[in-house]
C-alpha distance (Angstrom), angle and dihedral (degrees) to the residues before:
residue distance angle dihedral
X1 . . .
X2 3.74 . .
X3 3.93 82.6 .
X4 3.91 96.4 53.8
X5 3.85 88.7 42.6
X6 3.51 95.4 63.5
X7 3.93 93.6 46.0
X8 3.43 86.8 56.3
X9 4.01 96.3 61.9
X10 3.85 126.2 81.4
X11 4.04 116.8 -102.7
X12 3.52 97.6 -105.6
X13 4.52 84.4 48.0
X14 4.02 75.2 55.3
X15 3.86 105.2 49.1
X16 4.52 85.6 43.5
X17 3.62 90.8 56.0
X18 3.79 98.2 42.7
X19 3.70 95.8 43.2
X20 3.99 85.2 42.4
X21 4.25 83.5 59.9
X22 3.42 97.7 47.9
X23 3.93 87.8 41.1
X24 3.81 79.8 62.5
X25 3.66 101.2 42.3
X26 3.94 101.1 52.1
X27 3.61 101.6 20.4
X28 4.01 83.7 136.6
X29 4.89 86.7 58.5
X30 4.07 84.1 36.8
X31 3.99 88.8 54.5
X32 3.53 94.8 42.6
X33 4.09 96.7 50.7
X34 4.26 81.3 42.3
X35 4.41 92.3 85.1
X36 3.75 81.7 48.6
X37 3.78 100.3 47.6
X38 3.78 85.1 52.6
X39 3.70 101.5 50.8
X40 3.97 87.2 51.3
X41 3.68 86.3 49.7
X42 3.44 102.2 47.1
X43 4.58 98.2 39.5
X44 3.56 99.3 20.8
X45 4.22 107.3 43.1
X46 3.40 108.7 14.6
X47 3.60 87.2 68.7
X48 3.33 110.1 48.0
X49 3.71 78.0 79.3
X50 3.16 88.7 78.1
X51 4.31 88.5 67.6
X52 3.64 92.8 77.3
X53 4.16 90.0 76.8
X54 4.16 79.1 62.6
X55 3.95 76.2 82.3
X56 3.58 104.9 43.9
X57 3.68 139.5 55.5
X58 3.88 86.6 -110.1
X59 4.25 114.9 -155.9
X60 3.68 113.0 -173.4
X61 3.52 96.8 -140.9
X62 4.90 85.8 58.0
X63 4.12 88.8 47.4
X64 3.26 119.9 -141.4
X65 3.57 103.6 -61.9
X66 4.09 98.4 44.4
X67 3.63 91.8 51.4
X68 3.82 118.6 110.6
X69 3.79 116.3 -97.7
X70 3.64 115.4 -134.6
X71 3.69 103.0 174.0
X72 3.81 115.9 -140.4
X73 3.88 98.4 -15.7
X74 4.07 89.8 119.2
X75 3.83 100.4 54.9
X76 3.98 84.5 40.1
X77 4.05 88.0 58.3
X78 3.69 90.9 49.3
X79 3.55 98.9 42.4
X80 3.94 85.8 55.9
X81 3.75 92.3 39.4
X82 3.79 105.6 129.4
X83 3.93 86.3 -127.5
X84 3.42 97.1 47.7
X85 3.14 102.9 113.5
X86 4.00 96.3 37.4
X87 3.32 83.3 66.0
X88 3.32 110.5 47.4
X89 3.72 92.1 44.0
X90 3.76 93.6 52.5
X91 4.11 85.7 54.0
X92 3.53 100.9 49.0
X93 4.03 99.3 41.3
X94 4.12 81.1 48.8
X95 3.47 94.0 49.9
X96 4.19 93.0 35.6
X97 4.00 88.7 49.2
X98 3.76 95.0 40.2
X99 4.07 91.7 52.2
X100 3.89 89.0 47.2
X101 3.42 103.9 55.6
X102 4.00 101.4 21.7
X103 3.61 95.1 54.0
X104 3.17 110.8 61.7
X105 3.45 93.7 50.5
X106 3.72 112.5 81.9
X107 3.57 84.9 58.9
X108 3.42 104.3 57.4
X109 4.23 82.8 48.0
X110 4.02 87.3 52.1
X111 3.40 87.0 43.7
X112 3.94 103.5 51.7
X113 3.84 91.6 35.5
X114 3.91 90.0 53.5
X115 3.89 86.0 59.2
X116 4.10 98.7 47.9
X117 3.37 108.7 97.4
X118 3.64 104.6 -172.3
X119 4.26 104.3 97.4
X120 4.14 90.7 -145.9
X121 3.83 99.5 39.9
X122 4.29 80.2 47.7
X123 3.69 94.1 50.9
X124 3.99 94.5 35.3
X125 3.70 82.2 60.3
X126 3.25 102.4 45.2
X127 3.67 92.5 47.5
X128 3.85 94.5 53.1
X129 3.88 97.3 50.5
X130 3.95 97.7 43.4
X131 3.93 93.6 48.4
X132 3.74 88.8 76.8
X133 3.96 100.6 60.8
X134 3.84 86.3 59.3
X135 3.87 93.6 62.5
X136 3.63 114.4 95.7
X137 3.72 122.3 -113.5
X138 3.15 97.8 -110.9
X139 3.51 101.1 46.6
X140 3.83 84.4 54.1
X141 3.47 97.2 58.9
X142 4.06 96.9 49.1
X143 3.68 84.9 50.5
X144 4.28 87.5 56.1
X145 3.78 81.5 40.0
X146 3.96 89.0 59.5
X147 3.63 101.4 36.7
X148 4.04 95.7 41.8
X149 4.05 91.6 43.1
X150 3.71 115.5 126.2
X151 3.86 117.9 -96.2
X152 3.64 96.2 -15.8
X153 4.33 94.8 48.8
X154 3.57 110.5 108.7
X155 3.55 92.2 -113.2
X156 3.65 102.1 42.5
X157 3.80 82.2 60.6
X158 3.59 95.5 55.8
X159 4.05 83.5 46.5
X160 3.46 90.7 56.2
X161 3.73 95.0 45.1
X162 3.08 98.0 65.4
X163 3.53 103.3 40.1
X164 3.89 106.8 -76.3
X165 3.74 135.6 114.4
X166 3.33 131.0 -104.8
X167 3.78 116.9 -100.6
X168 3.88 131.6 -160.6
X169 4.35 91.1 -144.2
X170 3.51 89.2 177.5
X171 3.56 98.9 53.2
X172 4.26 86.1 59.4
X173 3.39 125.5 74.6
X174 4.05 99.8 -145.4
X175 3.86 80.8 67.2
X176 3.34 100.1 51.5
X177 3.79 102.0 77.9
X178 4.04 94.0 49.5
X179 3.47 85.8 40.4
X180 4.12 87.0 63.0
X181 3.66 103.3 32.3
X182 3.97 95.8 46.8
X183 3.92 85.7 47.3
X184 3.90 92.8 45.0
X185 4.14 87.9 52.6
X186 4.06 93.4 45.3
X187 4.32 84.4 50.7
X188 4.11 101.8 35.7
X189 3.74 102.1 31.2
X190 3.02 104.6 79.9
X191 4.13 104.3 37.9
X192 3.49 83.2 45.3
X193 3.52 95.5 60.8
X194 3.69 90.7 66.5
X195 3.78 101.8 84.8
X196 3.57 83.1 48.8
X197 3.93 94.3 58.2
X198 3.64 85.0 53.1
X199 3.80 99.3 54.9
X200 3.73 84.4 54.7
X201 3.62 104.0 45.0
X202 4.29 78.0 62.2
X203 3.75 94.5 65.5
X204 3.89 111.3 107.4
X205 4.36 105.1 -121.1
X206 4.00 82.0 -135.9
X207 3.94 94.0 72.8
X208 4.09 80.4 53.1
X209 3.94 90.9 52.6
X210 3.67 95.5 40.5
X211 3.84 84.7 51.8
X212 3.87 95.1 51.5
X213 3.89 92.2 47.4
X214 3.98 89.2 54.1
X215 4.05 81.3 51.4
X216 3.51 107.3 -113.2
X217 4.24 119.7 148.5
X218 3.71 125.5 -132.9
X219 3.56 95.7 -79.2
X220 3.81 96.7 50.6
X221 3.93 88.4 42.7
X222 4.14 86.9 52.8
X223 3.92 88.0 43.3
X224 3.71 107.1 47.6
X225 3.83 91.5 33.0
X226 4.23 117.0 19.6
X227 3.95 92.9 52.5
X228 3.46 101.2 41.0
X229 3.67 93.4 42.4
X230 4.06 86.0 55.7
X231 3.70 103.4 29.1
X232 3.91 88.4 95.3
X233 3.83 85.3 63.1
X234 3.71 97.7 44.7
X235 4.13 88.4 51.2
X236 4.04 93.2 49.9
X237 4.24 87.2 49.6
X238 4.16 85.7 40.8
X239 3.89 85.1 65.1
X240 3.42 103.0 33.0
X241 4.10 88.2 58.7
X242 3.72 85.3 38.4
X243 3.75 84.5 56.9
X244 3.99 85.4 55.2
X245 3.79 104.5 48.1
X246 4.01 95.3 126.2
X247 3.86 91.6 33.0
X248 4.20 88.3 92.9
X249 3.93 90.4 154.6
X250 3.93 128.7 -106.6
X251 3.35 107.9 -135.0
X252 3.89 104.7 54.3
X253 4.35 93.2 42.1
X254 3.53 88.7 50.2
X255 3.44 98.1 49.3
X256 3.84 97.9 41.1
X257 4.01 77.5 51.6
X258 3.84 128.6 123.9
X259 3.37 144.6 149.6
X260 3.42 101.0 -109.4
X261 3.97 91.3 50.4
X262 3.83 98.4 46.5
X263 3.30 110.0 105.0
X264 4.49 80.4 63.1
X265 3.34 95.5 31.9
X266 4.68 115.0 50.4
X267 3.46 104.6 85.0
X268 3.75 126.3 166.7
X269 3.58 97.5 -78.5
X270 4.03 100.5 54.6
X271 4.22 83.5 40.5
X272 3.34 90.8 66.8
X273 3.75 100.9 36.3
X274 3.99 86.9 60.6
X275 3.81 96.4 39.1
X276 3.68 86.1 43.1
X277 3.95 119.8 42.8
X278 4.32 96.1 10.2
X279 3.79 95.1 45.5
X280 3.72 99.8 27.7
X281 4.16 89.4 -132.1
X282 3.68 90.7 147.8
X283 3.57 110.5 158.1
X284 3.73 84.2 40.8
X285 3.81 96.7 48.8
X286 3.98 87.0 46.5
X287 3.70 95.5 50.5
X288 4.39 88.3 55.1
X289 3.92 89.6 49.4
X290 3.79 93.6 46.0
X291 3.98 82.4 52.1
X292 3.35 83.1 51.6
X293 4.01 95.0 57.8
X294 3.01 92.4 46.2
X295 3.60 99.0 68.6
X296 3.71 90.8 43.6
X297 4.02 90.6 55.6
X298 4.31 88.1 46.9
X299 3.77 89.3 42.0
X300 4.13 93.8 51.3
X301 3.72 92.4 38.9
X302 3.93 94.6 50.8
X303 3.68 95.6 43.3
X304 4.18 90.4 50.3
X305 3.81 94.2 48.8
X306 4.38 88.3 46.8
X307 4.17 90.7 43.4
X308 4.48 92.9 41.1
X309 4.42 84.3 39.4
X310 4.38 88.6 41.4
X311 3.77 104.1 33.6
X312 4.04 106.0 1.2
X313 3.78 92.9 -126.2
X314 3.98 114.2 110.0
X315 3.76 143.5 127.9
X316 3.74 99.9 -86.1
């Protein structure tokens, strides 16, 4: 009866009275998610109601909603910017070069630590390349500051030592994108590595003895066995940094910022923060970052569909 009942009702009349039962049943997982739910609420989509002045010529003193609409008119000035395209370029090749060479990274760390053996050499490690992610980003940059700065930099000693000139790297804009990535890779490496630890500590140790009675070495054991046991993981972190391309990060561009590296060095992120909050552009400076999320969103939602079509692992 209770079976032809529940035929009888409408989908959505379905979905209330399942969710209602498992509402019921973990009340105690539902009301520890709840703190969570509201913090997303509150930070992450309340504001995006603030996108709509993207389309408007927004005045602080008309609100959001008695503002003039104008329609496209802000992603039509920055499309015809006359640094458009310097800036976009310098965003995507940081964010292209950055995911090249900082991704594959933390697994070759997981990797290598997962074959030490010796506990205290392990943890030594481990210690040594996560301490860096917990430095702020600011304190990172004075310290590249210090060991970049002409003649009395660290490295411009060394230079000089053996025969070299000094060189003020940050003051050039072909160093500025090493300068970031190598930087990025000293900080992220190593915390990043973490998730990657995890995957392998899931492995069962009999695919490792099955492998050494078939004869393989270490290497064979880690290649028919360690990658494909993680690769799973490394796809699902592929497309989530896929799904961040644009997202270069504020904080360390602008600080590693100057005048005479510029034309490397203003991305997206630092465009809008000067359009934005020093000239006050705000409609404007929300239309470029909305541009900007876009991407991201097209980016994430292309690489899913290729990795669930290619290797039938993705996010959803």
């Amino acid at each position: 009866m209770q079976h032809t009942a529940m035929g009888s009702r409408t989908p959505f009349q379905r979905f209330a009275y399942s969710w209602k039962r498992s509402l019921l049943k973990y009340w105690d997982l539902y009301l520890l998610i709840l703190p969570v739910i509201v913090w997303l609420l509150i930070f992450k989509y309340r504001p995006m109601y603030g996108t709509i002045i993207a389309f408007e010529d927004f005045s602080p003193s008309r609100g959001v909603l008695g503002s003039k609409w104008v329609g496209f008119k802000h992603f039509e000035r920055f499309f015809n910017a006359y640094n458009f395209e310097d800036i976009l370029m310098n965003t995507v090749k940081l964010s292209v070069f950055q995911l090249i060479f900082s991704f594959p990274m933390p697994i070759l760390l997981a990797l290598v630590l997962n074959e030490i053996r010796n506990k205290r050499y392990k943890k030594l490690v481990q210690t040594v390349t996560y301490a860096p992610f917990f430095l702020s980003t600011v304190v990172m940059v004075g310290l590249i500051d210090a060991f970049l700065y002409p003649e009395t930099g660290l490295l411009n000693v060394l230079v000089m030592k053996l025969g070299g000139s000094s060189v003020n790297y940050m003051a050039k804009e072909e160093y500025f994108r090493p300068i970031f990535i190598i930087s990025h890779i000293w900080k992220g490496t190593g915390w990043s590595s973490i998730i990657y630890m995890s995957a392998l500590t899931s492995i069962d140790p009999q695919l490792y003895e099955a492998a050494r009675i078939d004869g393989a070495n270490r290497f064979q054991s880690m290649l028919h066995v360690t990658i494909p046991a993680i690769l799973p993981t490394a796809i699902i972190m592929l497309i989530r940094d896929c799904g961040n391309i644009m997202d270069v990060g504020f904080e360390k561009a602008f600080l590693m910022q100057n005048d005479l590296n510029m034309g490397a060095s203003e991305v997206i992120s630092t465009y809008v923060y000067k359009v934005g909050m020093v000239n006050s552009q705000y409609s404007y400076s929300t239309a470029v970052n909305l541009f900007n999320s876009v991407i991201n969103l097209a980016m994430l939602l292309v690489v899913n569909k290729i990795s669930k079509t290619v290797s039938e692992t993705s996010l959803w």
